[in-house]
N, C-alpha and C positions, 0 to 999 in steps of 0.2 A: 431632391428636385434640382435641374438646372439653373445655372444663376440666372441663364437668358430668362428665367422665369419665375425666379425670385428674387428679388434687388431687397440688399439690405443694407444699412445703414449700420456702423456697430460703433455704438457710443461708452465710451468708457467712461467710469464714474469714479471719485475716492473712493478708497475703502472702507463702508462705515461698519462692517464689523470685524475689530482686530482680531474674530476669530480666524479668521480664514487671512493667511499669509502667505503668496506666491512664493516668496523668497524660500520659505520653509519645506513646501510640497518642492516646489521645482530647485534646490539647492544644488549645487552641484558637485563634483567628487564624490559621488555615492560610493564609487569603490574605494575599499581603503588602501587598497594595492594594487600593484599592475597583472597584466596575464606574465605568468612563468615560463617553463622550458619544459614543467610538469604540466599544467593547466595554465592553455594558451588564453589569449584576452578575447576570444572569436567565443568560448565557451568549452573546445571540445580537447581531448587529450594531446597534452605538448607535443613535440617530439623527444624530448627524454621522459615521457611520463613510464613509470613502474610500477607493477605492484606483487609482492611475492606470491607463493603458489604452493599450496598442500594437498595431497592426496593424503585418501586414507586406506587403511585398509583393517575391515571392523569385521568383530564376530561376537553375537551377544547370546545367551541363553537366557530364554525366561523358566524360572521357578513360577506356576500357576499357583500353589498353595501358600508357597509362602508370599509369594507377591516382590520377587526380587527377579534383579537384571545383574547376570554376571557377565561382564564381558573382557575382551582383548582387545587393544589397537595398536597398530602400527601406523605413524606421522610420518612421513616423506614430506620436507619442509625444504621450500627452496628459497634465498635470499636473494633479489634482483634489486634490492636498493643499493644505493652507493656505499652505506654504510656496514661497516662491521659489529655483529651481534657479540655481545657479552653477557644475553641472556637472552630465554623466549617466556610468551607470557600466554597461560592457556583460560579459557573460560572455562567454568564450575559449574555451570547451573543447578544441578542437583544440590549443592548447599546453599541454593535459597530456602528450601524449607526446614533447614535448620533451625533450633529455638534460638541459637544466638546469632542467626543469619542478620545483616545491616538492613535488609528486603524486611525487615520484623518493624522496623523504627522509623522509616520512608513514607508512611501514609498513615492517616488515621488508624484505617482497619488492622488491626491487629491479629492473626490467626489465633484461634482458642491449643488448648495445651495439646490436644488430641490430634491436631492437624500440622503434623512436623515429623520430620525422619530424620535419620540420623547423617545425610547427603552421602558424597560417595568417601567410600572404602578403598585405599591405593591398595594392592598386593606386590606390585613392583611397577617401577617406573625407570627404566634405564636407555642408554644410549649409542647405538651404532651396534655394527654386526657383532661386537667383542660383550655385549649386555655389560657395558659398565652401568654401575648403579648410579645414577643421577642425584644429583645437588638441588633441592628443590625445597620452599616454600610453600605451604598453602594461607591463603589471606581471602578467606572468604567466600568469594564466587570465584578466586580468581590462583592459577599456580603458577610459579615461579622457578623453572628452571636454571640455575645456574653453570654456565659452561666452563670448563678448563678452558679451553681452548676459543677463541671467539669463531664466529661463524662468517668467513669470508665473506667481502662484498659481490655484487655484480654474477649471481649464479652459483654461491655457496650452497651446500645441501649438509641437512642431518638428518636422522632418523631417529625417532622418537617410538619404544614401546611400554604400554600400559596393561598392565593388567589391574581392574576396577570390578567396583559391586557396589549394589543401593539399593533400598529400598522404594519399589515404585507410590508413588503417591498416590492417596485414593479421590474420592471425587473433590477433596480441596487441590488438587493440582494444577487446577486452572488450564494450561494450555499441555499437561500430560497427565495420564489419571487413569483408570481402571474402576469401571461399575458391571451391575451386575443386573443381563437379563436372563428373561422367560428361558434362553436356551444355553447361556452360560454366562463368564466377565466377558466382557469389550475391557482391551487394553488398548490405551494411547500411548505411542511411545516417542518423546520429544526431547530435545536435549537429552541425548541419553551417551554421548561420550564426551570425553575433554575435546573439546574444539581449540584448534591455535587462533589466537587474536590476531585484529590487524597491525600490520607495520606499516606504516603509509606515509606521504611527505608531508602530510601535515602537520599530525602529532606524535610521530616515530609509534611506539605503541598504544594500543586504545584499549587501556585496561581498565575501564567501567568497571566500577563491579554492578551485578546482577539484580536490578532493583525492582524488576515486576514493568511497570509503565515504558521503559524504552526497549526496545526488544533486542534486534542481534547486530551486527557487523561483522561478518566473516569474509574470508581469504575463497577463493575458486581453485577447484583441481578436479580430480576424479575419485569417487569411492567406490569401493567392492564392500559389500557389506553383507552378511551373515545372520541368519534368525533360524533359532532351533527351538521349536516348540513341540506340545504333544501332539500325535499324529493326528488326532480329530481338529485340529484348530486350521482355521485359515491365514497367511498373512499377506497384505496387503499394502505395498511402500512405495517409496519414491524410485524413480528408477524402471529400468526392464528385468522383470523374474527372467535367469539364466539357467535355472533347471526345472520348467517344466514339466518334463517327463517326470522327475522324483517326487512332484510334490501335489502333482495333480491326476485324475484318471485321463483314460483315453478320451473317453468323452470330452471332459470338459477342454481337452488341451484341440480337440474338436472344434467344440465349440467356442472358444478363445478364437479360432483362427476363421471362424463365421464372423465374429464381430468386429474383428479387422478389416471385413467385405463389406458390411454391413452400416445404412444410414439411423435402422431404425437398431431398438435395444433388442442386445439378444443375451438372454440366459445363459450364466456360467454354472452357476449354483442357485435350483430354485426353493420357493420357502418349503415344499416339500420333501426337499434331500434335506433341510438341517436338519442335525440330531440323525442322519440316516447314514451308520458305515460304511455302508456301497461309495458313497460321495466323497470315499478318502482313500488313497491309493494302498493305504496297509491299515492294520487294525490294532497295531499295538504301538508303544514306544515313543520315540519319535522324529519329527521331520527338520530337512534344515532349507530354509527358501534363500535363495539365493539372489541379490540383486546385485545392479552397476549403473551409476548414475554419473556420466561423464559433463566435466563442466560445470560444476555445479558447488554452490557456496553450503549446505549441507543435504542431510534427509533424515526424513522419519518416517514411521511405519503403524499400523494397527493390526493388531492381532487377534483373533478368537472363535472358538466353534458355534456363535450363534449368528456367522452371515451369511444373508443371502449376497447372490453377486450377479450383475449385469455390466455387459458392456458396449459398447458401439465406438465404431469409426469417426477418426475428424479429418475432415476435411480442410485443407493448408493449403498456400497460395504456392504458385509452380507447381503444384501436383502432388505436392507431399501430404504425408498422412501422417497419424497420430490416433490413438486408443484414449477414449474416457471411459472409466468404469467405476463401480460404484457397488459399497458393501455397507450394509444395512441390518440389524435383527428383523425377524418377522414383525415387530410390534410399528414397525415403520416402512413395512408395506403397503402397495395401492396407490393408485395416477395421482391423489389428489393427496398423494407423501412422497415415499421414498422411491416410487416407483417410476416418476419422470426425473429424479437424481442425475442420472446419465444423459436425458438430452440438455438439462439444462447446462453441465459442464461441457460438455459437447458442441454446445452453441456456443455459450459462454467465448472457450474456444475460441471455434472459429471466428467470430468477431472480433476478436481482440488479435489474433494475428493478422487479417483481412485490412484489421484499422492501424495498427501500429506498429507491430513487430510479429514475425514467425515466432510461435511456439517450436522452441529446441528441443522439447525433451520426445523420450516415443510416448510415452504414458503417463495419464494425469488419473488419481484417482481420488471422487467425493466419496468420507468415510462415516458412518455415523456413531457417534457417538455424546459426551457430557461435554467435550472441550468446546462445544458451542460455536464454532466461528474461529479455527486458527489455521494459519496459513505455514507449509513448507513447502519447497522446490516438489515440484511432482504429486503433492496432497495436500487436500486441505480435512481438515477434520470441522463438521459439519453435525448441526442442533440433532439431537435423536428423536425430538418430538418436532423438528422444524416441518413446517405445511406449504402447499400450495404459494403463493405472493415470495413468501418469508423466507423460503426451500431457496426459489430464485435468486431471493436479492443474496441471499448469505453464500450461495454456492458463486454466483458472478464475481461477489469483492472477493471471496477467498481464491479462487484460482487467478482473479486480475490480478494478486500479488505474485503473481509470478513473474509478471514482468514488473511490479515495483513491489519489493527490492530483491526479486528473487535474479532477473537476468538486469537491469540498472541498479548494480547493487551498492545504493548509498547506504549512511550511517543512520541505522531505524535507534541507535540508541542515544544520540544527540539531536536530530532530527526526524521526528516521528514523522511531521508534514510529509516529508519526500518519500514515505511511505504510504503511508493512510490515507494522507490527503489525494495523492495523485492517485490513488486504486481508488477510492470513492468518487473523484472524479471522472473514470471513466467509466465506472457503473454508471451513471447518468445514462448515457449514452447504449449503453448495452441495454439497459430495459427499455429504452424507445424502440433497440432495434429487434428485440427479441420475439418474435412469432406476432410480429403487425403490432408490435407494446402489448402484448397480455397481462402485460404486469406493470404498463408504463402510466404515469410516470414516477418514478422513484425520487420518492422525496422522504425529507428526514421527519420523523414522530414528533419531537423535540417539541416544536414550535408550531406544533397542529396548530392552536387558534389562529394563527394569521393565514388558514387554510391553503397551508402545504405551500404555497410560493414563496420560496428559496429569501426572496429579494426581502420578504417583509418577514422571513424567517430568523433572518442573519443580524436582525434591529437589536434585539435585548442581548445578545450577546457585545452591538458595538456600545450600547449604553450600559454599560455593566463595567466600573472604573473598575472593580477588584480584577477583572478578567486579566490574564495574562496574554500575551501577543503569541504570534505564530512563531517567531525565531527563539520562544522559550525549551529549553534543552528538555526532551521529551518526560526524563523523571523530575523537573520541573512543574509540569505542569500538576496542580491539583487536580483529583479522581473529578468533579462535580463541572470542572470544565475540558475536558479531556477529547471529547467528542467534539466538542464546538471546536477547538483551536487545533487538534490535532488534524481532526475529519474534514468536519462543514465547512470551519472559510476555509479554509487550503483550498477546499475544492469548491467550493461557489467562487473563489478568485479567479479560478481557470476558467470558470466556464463563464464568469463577466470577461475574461481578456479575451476568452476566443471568440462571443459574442455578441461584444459589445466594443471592444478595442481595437482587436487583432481585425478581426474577422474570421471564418473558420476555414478556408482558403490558406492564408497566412499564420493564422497559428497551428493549423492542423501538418503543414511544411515542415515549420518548427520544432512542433512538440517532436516527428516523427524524427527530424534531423538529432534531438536530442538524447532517446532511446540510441538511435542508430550506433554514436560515437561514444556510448557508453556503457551500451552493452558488456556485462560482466567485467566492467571496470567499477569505480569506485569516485563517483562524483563531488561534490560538496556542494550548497545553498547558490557560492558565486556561479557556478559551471552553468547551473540550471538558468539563472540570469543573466547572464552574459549569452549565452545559447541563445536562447527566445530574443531575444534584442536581435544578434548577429543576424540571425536565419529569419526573422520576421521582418528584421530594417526597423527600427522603434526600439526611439529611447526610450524606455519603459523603467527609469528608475524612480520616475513619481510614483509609479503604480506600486512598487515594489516596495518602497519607504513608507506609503499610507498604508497599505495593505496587511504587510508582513511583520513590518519593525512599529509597526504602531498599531492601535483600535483606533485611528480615526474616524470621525462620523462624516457624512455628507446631508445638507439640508439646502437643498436648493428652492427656489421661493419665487414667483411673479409678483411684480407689483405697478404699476401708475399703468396700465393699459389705455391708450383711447384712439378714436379713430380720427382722423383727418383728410377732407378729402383732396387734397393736392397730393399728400403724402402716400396716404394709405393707415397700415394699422400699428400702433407701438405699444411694444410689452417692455418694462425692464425685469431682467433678471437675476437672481442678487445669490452668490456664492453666501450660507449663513455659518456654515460650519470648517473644520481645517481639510477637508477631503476634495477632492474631485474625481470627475469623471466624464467620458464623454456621454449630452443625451437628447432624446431625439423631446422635440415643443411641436405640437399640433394646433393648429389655428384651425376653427369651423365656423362657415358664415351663416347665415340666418338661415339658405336653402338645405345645409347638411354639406355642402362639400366641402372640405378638408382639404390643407396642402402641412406639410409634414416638412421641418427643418433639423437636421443635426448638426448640434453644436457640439465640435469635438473639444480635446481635453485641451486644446491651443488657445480656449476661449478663455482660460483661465491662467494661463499664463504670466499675466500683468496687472490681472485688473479681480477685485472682487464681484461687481458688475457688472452689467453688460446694456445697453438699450437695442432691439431690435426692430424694425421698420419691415412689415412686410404689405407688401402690393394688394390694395384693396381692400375691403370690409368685411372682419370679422366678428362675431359676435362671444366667441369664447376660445381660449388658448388653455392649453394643457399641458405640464410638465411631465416625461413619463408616462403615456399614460396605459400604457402595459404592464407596469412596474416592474421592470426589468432590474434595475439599478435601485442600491439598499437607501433608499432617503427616508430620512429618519419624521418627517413632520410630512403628508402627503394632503394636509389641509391647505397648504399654501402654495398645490402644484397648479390650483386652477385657479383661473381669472375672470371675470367677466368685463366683455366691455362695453363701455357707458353709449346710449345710441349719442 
């Protein structure tokens, strides 16, 4: 309301509870450095900002009986750091499920004896077009090549080829694995070659090893990549398939090119052709599918003779287009399963390029199988018994990774948040927007009793001393709060600053100026902070300090209300806990009309207290009373006042 029409009086008080400490929230020098020449102080890439660059070029074979992947690659690794290499540093994954893998002794859970392989098998690893035989370590999840010669700075290149084998994991694989249905195995295939690490300005290499809870941090380039399986099998990857004519019939390459046209889903392969020869372009042997995934920090693929396949058109801003499709066993057929698969990536989609950023790639494909929920550049692999609500929500966060961290590609293995958090943040918003909310509103299970409102959801998580904060490095976190710290606040923080701070005007600026300048770059925690500040105008380091670097609570409280009639009506309102926030007090007079005040976060600035004075007779005042904002005690949001 206007002030011409609300006159208040704001009386500051001592502080009588040393819980709450201006000094503390509002402290100053939150940064502990200045912006760089890599990363400016505005938030977005310096002007000397770098970061190297690899391409691949992969060719794998699956063995179907025995359950192995032999493959080849070739590294095209280019150096644009200032610095000279004296080695490179490649990720392993496949020797996490080693039995003496460090991924073994990281969490409670332990894998039983029968759920391990033997990781990968090198056959040769050398270097440059003359195959000298390489100088190399393996240390776990992680190899170590050592160079003769160091790898010049500023545009140095080398080349890197592997020949590799491993045993594919079975349904202990967690996010790669092969099971087995009604119509043959479903193979997931992830992590499945040495990846080079990052080099970056911050901690030259980032050689994690591989511990399950923080996921990847890769380099961007382009890859060519190769899959040769038996000819009855379908595969299914990241990327655009480059020989369809070899690996599909006329028909389907047909009807591929209907669904390209096409709003609604249209049949590639239906559940009628599985198991049916005609549906495979030769009858013996086998095929090799061919993809190319440009720009992109990796890919992964599924494989097997029991899918069915549909696809449809996406629809992209300026006019562009895009393919969602979708491969499933029969057992996960029908509208009320696998068979609206495709519109929901398809919308998915389109709203998340509409709202934030264009979808780059041509083709996005939801896969089903046991990996339950994992996300790569161009696929996500998707629950095999996932339903109706559940199909939704898991297809929306798995392809919203695509833009976190698949095109804003920060560190998911030291900072899980700028992962998880911000794709589960913009799932909110996607099931509001998705076919009038058919599915809205999306909220977390977790904390069903405080019936599904975010605000009274996020309580026992802030009263829970053992809990770990957000800026805990993602294999940090314990399994039992992983979800809360990783997921939930990360993302109920965004969606209290854009709708309770920012505004969604000004944060929604923001957020997108954020994406924008970092697309397929490589940000850090300060980038994201400083961004949102610069691009919204708001010091926003209270927010980030309570928030982020701490569990702080908020308990905001009325108390001595009474009326007077010269003055009108006075509430004091008392800061009980070390948190703030801005929030809106509603006063209602004895006929029912309400007049509505926001006290922003300035209100706390100096004072633990506050008195306000507002015009006229009221008979009861209310903190919150939406409950929008997480306060932890909501007995003492209301007041009554004395006639």
């Amino acid at each position: 309301m206007r002030r011409s029409l609300l006159l208040l009086s704001l009386t500051a008080a001592v502080c009588a509870h040393a819980q709450y400490k201006p000094s503390a929230l509002f402290a100053p020098e939150f940064y502990t450095g200045r912006g760089t020449l890599q990363h400016s102080a505005n938030g977005a890439p310096g002007p000397a900002y770098w970061q190297n660059r690899v391409d691949y070029h992969l060719a794998a074979i699956i063995d179907t009986s025995a359950k192995t992947l032999t493959g080849t690659e070739t590294i095209d690794y280019t150096n644009n750091s200032p610095d000279s290499l004296d080695c490179v540093w490649l990720q392993l994954e496949q020797n996490t499920y080693k039995p003496d893998a460090r991924s073994n002794y990281a969490t409670p859970f332990h894998p039983s004896p029968d759920q391990h392989t033997t990781g990968y098998a090198f056959d040769e690893v050398t270097i440059g077009q003359t195959g000298a035989k390489a100088d190399y370590i393996v240390a776990d999840t992680r190899m170590q090549i050592r160079l003769k010669k160091p790898l010049a700075p500023k545009g140095g290149k080398i080349s890197l080829h592997i020949r590799y084998r491993y045993q594919i994991p079975g349904d202990f694989g967690g996010r790669t694995d092969y099971t087995v249905t009604q119509n043959g195995t479903i193979f997931e295939i992830a992590q499945w070659y040495p990846r080079m690490s990052v080099y970056d300005d911050s901690r030259g290499w980032n050689n994690l090893p591989f511990l399950g809870p923080g996921e990847f941090y890769l380099e961007y380039g382009d890859i060519d990549y190769s899959i040769t399986v038996p000819w009855d099998m379908i595969v299914a990857g990241s990327g655009e398939l480059l020989n369809p004519g070899d690996v599909l019939t006329p028909a389907q390459v047909s009807r591929l090119a209907a669904a390209r046209a096409s709003d609604k889903t249209v049949m590639i392969r239906s559940v009628a052709e599985v198991g049916d020869p005609a549906s495979r372009p030769v009858r013996s042997g086998t095929l090799t599918w061919k993809f190319r995934m440009k720009n992109t920090r990796d890919v992964a693929f599924g494989a097997s003779r029991a899918y069915v396949w549909d696809a449809a058109r996406v629809n992209l801003p300026e006019g562009k287009k895009s393919l969602a499709m979708s491969v499933y066993p029969v057992e996960s057929q029908g509208d009320q399963a696998w068979g609206r698969a495709t519109e929901y990536l398809k919308k998915s989609m389109e709203y998340f390029s509409e709202k934030w950023f264009v979808y780059p790639y041509p083709v996005a494909v939801n896969e089903a199988g046991i990996a339950g929920g994992m996300e790569y550049p161009g696929i996500v692999f998707d629950g095999i018994t996932d339903k109706g609500k559940e199909l939704y929500w898991v297809t929306a966060h798995e392809i919203g990774h695509n833009w976190f961290p698949m095109i804003v590609g920060s560190d998911e293995r030291r900072y899980g948040w700028m992962d998880e958090g911000f794709n589960t943040f913009i799932d909110v918003y996607a099931s509001d927007n998705f076919n009038h909310g058919e599915y809205a509103p999306k909220r977390d299970a977790e904390y069903a009793e405080h019936g599904g409102n975010p605000a009274d959801e996020i309580l026992p998580i802030l009263s829970d001393t053992n809990a770990p904060v957000i800026m805990t490095t993602a294999d940090g976190v314990p399994e039992k709060y992983r979800h809360s710290m990783v997921y939930f606040k990360p993302a109920f923080g965004l969606v209290l600053l854009r709708e309770q701070i920012l505004g969604p005007d000004r944060f929604d600026y923001a957020f997108r100026e954020y994406i924008r300048h970092w697309a397929y770059k490589h940000p850090k925690p300060d980038d994201f902070f400083r961004s949102m500040e610069n691009n919204a105008g708001e010091d926003l380091a209270w927010f980030w300090r309570e928030w982020f670097f701490h569990n702080w609570t908020l308990d905001l409280s009325l108390k001595d209300a009474h009326y007077d009639a010269a003055k009108g009506t006075s509430v004091t309102v008392v800061n009980l806990s070390r948190m703030a926030l801005p929030c809106k007090l509603v006063a209602t007079s004895a006929s029912g009309a309400s007049v509505t005040l926001s006290l922003p976060v300035e209100t706390w600035v100096q004072q633990s207290q506050v008195t306000l004075t507002l015009p006229g007779s009221f008979t009861t005042i209310t903190l919150d009373p939406d409950h929008v904002i997480p306060d932890m005690d909501r007995s003492n949001n209301t007041i009554q006042v004395p006639n």
